[in-house]
ChimeraX commands (.cxc) that place a marker at each C-alpha (Angstrom):
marker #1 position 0.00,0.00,0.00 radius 0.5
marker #1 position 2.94,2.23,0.53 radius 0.5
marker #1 position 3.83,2.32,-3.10 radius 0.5
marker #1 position 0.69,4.25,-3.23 radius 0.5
marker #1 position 2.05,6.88,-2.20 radius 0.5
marker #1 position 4.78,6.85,-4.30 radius 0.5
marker #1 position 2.87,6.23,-7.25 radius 0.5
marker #1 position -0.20,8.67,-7.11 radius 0.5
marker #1 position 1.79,11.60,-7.01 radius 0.5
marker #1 position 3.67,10.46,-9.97 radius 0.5
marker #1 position 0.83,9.78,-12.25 radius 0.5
marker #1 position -0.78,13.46,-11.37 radius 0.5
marker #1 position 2.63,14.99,-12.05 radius 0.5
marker #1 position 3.11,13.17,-15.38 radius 0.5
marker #1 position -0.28,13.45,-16.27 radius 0.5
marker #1 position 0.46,17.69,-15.67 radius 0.5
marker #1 position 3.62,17.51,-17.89 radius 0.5
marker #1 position 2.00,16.00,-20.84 radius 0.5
marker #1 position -1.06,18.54,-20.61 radius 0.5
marker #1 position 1.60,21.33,-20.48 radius 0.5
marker #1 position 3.38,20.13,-22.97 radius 0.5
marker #1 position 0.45,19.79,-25.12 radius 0.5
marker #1 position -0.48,23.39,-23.89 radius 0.5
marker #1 position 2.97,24.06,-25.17 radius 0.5
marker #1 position 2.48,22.92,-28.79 radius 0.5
marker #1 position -0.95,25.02,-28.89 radius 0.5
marker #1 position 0.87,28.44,-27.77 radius 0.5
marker #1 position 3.70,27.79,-30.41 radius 0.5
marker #1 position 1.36,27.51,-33.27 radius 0.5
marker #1 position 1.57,23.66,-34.20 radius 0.5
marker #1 position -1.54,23.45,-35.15 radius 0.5
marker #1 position -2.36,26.13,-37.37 radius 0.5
marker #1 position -2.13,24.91,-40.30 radius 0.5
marker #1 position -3.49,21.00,-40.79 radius 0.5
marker #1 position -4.23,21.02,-44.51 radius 0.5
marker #1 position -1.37,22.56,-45.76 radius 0.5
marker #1 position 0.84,20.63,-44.03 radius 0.5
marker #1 position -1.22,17.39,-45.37 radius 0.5
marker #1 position -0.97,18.83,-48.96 radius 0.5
marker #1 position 2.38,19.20,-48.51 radius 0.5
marker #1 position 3.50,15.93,-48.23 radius 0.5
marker #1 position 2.63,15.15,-51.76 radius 0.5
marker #1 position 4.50,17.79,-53.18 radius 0.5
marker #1 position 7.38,16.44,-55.10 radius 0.5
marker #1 position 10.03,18.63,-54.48 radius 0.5
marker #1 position 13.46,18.31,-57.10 radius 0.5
marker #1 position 15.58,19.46,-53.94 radius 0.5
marker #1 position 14.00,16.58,-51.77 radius 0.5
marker #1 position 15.47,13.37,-53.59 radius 0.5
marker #1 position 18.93,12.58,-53.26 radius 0.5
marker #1 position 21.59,13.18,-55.21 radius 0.5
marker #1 position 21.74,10.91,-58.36 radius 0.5
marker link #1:1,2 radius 0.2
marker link #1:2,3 radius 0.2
marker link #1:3,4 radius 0.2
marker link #1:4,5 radius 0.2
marker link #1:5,6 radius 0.2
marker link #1:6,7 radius 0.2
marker link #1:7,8 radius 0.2
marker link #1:8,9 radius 0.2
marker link #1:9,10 radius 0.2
marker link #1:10,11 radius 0.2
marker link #1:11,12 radius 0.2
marker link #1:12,13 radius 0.2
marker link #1:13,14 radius 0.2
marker link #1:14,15 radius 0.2
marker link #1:15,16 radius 0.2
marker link #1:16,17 radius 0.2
marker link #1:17,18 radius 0.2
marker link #1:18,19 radius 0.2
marker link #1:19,20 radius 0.2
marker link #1:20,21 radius 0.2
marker link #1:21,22 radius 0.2
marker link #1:22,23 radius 0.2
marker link #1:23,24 radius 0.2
marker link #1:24,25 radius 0.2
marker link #1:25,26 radius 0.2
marker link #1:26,27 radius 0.2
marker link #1:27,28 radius 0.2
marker link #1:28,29 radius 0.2
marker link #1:29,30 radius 0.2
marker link #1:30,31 radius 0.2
marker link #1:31,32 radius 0.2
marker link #1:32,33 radius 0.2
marker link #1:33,34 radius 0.2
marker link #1:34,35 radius 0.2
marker link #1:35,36 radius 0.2
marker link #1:36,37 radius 0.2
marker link #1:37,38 radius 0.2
marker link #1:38,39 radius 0.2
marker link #1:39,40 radius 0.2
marker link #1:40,41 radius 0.2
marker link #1:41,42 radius 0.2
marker link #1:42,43 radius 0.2
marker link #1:43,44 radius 0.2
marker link #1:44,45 radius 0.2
marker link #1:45,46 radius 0.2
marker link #1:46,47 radius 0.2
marker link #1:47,48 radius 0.2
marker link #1:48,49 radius 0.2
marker link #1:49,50 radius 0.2
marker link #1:50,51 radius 0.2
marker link #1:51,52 radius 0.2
view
């Protein structure tokens, strides 16, 4: 039962980091733009293959 203690906090704390980070990604814009960035990976760019 001890490891209750241990654990409990833990969870709450990571379950804080990932909604900050997530809060993070919102603030910096990652989601502005989700069908441009879905078009864009079927553009077939000349400068994206390698070298022949």
């Amino acid at each position: 039962m001890d490891i209750l203690l241990i654990l409990a906090p833990f969870s709450v704390g990571l379950g804080l980091m990932a909604v900050a980070a997530f809060w993070w990604t919102l603030k910096a814009g990652q989601y502005e733009d989700p069908v441009g960035d879905a078009n864009r990976i079927l553009i077939d760019d000349a400068d994206d293959r390698p070298p022949a």
